[in-house]
C-alpha positions in Angstrom: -4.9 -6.4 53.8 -3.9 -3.6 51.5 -1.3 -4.5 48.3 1.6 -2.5 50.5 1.0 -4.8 53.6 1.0 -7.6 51.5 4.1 -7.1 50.0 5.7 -6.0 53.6 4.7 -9.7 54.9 5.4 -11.3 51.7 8.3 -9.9 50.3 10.1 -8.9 53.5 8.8 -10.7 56.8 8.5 -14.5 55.0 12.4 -14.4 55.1 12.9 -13.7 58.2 10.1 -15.4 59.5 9.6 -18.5 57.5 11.5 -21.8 58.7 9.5 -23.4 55.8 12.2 -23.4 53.6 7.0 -47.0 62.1 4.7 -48.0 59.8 3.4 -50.7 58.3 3.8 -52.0 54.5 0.4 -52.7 52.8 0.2 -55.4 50.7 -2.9 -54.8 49.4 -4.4 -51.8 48.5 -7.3 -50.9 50.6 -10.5 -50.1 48.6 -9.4 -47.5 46.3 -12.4 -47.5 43.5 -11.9 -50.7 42.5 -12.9 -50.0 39.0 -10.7 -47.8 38.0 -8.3 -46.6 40.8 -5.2 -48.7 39.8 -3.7 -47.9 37.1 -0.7 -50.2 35.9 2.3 -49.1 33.8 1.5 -49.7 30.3 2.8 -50.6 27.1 3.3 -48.1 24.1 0.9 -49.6 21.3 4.0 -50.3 19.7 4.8 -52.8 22.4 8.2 -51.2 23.1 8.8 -50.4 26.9 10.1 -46.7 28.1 12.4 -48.0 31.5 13.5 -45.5 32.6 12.3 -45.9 36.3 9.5 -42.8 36.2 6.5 -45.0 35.6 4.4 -45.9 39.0 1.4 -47.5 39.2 -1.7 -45.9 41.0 -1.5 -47.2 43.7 2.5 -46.3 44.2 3.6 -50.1 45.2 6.6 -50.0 47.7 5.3 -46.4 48.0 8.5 -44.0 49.3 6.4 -42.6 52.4 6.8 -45.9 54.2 8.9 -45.7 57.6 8.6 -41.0 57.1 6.8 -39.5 59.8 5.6 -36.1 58.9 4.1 -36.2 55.0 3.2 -33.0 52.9 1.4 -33.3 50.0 0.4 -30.3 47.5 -2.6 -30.6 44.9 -2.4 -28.4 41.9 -4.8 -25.2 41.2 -3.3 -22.6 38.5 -2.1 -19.5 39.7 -5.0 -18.8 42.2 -3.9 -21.7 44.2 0.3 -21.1 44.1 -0.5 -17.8 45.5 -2.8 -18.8 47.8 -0.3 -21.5 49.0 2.3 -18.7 49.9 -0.5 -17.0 52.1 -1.3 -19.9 53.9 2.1 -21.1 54.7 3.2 -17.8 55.8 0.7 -17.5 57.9 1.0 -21.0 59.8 4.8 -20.3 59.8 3.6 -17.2 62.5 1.9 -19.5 64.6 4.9 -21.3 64.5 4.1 -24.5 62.0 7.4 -25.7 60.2 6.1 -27.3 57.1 9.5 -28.3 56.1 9.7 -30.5 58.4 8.0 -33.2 56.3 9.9 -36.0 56.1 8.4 -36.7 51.8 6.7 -34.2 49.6 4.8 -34.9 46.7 3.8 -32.0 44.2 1.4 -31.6 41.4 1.5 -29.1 39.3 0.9 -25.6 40.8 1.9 -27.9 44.1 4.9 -28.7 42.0 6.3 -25.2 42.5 5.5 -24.9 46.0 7.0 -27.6 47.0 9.8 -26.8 45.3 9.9 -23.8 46.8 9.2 -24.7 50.0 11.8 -27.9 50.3 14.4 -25.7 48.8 14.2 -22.3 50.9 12.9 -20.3 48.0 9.5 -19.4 49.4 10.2 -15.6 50.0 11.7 -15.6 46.4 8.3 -17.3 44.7 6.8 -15.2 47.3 8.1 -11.5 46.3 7.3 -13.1 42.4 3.9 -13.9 43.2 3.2 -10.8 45.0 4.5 -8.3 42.1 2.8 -9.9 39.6 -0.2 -9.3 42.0 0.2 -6.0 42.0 1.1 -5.9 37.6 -1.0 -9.1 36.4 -0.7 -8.1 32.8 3.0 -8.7 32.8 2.0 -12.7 33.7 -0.3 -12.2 30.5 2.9 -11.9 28.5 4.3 -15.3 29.7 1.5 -17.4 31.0 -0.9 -19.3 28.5 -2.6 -16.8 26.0 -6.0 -16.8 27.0 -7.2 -16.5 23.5 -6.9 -19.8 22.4 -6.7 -21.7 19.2 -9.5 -24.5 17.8 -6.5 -27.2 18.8 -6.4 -25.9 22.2 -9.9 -25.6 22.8 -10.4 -29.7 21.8 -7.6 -30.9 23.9 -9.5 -28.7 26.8 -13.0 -30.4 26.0 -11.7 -33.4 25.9 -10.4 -33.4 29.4 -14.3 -32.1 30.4 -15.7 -34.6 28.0 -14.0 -37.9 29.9 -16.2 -40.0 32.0 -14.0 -42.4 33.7 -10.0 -42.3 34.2 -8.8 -45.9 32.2 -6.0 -45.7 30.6 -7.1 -45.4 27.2 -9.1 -42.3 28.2 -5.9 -40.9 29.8 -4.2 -41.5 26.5 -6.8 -39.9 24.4 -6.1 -36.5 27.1 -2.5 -36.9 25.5 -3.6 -37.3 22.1 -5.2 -34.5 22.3 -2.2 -32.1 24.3 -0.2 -33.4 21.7 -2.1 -31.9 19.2 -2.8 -29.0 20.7 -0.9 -25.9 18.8 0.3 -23.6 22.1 2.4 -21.2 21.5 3.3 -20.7 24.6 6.0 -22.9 25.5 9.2 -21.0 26.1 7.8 -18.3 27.5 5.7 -20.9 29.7 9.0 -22.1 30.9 10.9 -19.2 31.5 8.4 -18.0 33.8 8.5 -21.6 35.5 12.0 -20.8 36.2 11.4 -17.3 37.6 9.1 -18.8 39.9 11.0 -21.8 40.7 14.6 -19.6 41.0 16.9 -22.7 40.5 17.4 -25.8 38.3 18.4 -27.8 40.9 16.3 -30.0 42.2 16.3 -28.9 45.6 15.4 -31.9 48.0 16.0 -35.0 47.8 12.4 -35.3 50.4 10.7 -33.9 47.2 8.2 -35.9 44.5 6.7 -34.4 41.2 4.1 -35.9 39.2 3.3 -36.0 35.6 1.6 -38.2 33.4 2.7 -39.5 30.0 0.5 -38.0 27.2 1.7 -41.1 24.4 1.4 -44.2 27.3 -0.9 -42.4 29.7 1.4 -43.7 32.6 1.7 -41.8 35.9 5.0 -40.6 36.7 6.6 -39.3 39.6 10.0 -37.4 39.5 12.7 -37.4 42.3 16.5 -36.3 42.8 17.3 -39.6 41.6 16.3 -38.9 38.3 18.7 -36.6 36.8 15.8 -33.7 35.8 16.5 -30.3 36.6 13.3 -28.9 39.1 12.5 -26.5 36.6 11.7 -28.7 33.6 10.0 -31.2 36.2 7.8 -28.0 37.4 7.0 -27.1 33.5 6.1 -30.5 32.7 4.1 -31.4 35.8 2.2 -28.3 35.2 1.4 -28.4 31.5 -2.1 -28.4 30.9 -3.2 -30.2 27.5 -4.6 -27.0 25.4 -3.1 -24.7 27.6 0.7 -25.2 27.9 3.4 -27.9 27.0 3.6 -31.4 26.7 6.8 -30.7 28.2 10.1 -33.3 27.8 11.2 -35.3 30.6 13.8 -37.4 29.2 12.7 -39.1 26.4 8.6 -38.7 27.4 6.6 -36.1 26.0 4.4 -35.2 29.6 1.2 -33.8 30.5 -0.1 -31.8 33.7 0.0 -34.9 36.6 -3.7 -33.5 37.5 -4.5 -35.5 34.5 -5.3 -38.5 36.6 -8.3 -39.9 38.5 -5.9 -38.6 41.4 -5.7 -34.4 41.8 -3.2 -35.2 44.9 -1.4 -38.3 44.3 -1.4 -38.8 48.3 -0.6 -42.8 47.6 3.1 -41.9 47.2 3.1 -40.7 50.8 0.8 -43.6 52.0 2.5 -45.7 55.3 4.0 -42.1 56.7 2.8 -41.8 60.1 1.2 -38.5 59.2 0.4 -36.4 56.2 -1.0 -32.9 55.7 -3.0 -32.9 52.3 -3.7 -29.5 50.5 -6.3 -30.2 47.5 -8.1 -27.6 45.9 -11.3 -28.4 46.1 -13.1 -31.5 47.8 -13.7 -33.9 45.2 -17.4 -32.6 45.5 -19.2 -32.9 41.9 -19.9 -28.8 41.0 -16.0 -28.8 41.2 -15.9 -27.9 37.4 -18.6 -25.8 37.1 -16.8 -23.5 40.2 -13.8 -23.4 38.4 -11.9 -26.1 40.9 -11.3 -28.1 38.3 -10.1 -28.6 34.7 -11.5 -31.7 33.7 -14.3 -34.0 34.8 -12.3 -36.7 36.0 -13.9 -38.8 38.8 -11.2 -37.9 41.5 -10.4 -40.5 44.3 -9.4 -38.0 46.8 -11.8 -39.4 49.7 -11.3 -43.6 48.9 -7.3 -42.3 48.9 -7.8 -40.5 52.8 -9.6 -43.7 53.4 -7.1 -46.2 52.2 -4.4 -43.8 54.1 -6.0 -44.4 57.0 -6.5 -48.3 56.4 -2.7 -48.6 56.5 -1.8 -46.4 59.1 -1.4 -43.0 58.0 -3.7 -40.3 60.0 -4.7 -37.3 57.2 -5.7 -33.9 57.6 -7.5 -32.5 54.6 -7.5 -29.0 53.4 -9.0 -27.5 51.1 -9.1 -24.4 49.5 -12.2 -24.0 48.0 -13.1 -21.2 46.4 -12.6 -17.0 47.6 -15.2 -15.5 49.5 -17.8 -13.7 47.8 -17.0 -15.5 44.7 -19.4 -18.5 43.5 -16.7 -19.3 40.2 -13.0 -18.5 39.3 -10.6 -18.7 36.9 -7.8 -20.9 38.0 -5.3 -19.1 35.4 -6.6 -15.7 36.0 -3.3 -13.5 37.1 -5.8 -10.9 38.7 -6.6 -14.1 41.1 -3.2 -13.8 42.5 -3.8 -11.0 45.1 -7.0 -12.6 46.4 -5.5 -16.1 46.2 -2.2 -14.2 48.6 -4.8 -12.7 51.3 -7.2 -16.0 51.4 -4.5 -18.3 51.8 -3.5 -16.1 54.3 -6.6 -15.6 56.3 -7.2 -19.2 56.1 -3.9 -20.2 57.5 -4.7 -17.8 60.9 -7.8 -19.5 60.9 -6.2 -23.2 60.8 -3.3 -22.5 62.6 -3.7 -24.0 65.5 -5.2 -27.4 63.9 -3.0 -27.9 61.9 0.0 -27.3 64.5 -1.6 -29.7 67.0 -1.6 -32.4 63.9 2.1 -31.4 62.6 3.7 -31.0 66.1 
């Protein structure tokens, strides 16, 4: 598909074609890794509390999918992946899959934005965004993380591929370390978050957002009910330590919520009858070293499908993976976004029907 063809179906067919715009509580969480999977909500070192209702344990207790039917849930993946999202959802929405239709949606980071997107009817906005930038990456240059990257930045990144196991103390040293981290990147970082986003609003009240608290290392997860606008949430839930933010969410200074043992967070949707789960990659070990992946976090994605499963949710994973003809990326490579818009695509006529016959 050539760059004009692209922006024909992205920029002027998504609007017209894209409608995207009784189960059981568990009382027990079934066999995550039981050595590291649940995380509680912790106290500051200080001893002094932050309750403000954003902290959830892993896994999410009284978790909000419980009595949904259709779930969506949205890994994050840098650039490559948000564009790839908006060719994959176009192209299901032409074999006639309504992915709004999902009853809870729960975004992390670049999932953050599409979910947003999609739960609010922006999608041929973030698409016509995505898809000029495509054709004029060095433009995202001037507002995305600065690739050339200070001694501060590059620690807070190794120490995300230095962890071994996800404890909470190891999740707090991530935050240390973003804390630290001198980016210089922030407004800018955030204004393009709210070109991509096109509102403040948060635009569903169907839609979840994840973070993670760099000083406590707690999980968070965002809603309507919060008060936040949908852009900050975005900005935060996508602020990679070294590479962009910590980003304020009220009164918590937040990290990226892919800095978890969790790239999916798929717990908040567990006891829906159904959920479609987007991720990346598969949790496979050469993740990092193919790019699909920013840290070396042991991710839980399978034991979570599993425990889904175990208490009556039916999953469909799908993964991304990497482009063809490409053994390594860079997920925050803007000159990813055009082959990220045609694979998504190409994928989504290939799944189509699968994943219609599991939705419908």
């Amino acid at each position: 598909m050539d760059l004009s063809s692209r922006r024909h179906f992205l920029v002027t067919s998504v609007g017209a074609a894209i409608t995207l715009a009784g189960t059981k509580l568990f009382a027990k969480p079934h066999d995550l890794d039981k050595t590291n999977a649940i995380i509680p909500s912790l106290k500051s070192t200080s001893g002094v509390i932050v309750n403000d209702g954003l902290s959830h344990p892993i896994p999410y207790l009284q978790a909000p999918g419980i009595g949904k039917d259709r779930a969506l849930v949205l890994s994050g993946g840098g650039e490559y992946l948000l564009s790839w999202y908006m060719g994959y959802f176009y192209a299901l929405s032409q074999s006639g899959v309504d992915l709004n239709l999902a009853d809870i949606i729960i975004g992390t980071s670049a999932g953050s934005v599409a979910g947003a997107a999609l739960s609010g009817g922006h999608l041929k906005h973030l698409a016509a965004e995505l898809d000029f930038f495509a054709d004029f990456p060095v433009l995202l240059n001037d507002l995305a993380p600065n690739l050339e990257l200070s001694a501060s930045q590059r620690r807070a990144l190794q120490t995300g591929l230095d962890v071994k196991n996800t404890g909470p103390s190891i999740i707090q040293s991530v935050g240390r370390a973003a804390m630290a981290a001198h980016t210089i990147t922030g407004n800018n970082y955030a204004t393009t978050l709210k070109k991509l986003v096109g509102e403040n609003y948060w635009p569903s009240s169907k839609l979840f957002i994840t973070a993670n608290d760099c000083y406590s290392g707690e999980r968070l997860v965002i809603s309507a009910q919060d008060g936040i606008s949908i852009q900050q949430t975005c900005t935060a839930s996508s602020s990679w330590p070294g590479l962009n933010g910590p980003t304020w969410l009220n009164d918590r200074y937040c990290m990226d919520g892919g800095v978890c043992q969790t790239s999916t967070h798929s717990d908040v949707v567990m006891g829906a009858k159904r959920a479609l789960i987007i991720s990346l990659s598969d949790a496979s070990s050469q993740a990092v070293s193919e790019g699909l992946g920013l840290s070396s976090f042991p991710n839980t994605l399978n034991q979570e499908i599993k425990a889904l499963d175990a208490n009556g949710t039916k999953a469909l994973l799908i993964t991304a993976g990497l482009p063809p003809g490409m053994k390594s990326i860079n997920l925050l490579d803007p000159k990813l976004i055009g082959p990220g818009l045609r694979y998504g695509y190409v994928r989504g006529v290939a799944d189509a029907r699968m994943v219609k016959l599991f939705w419908d």
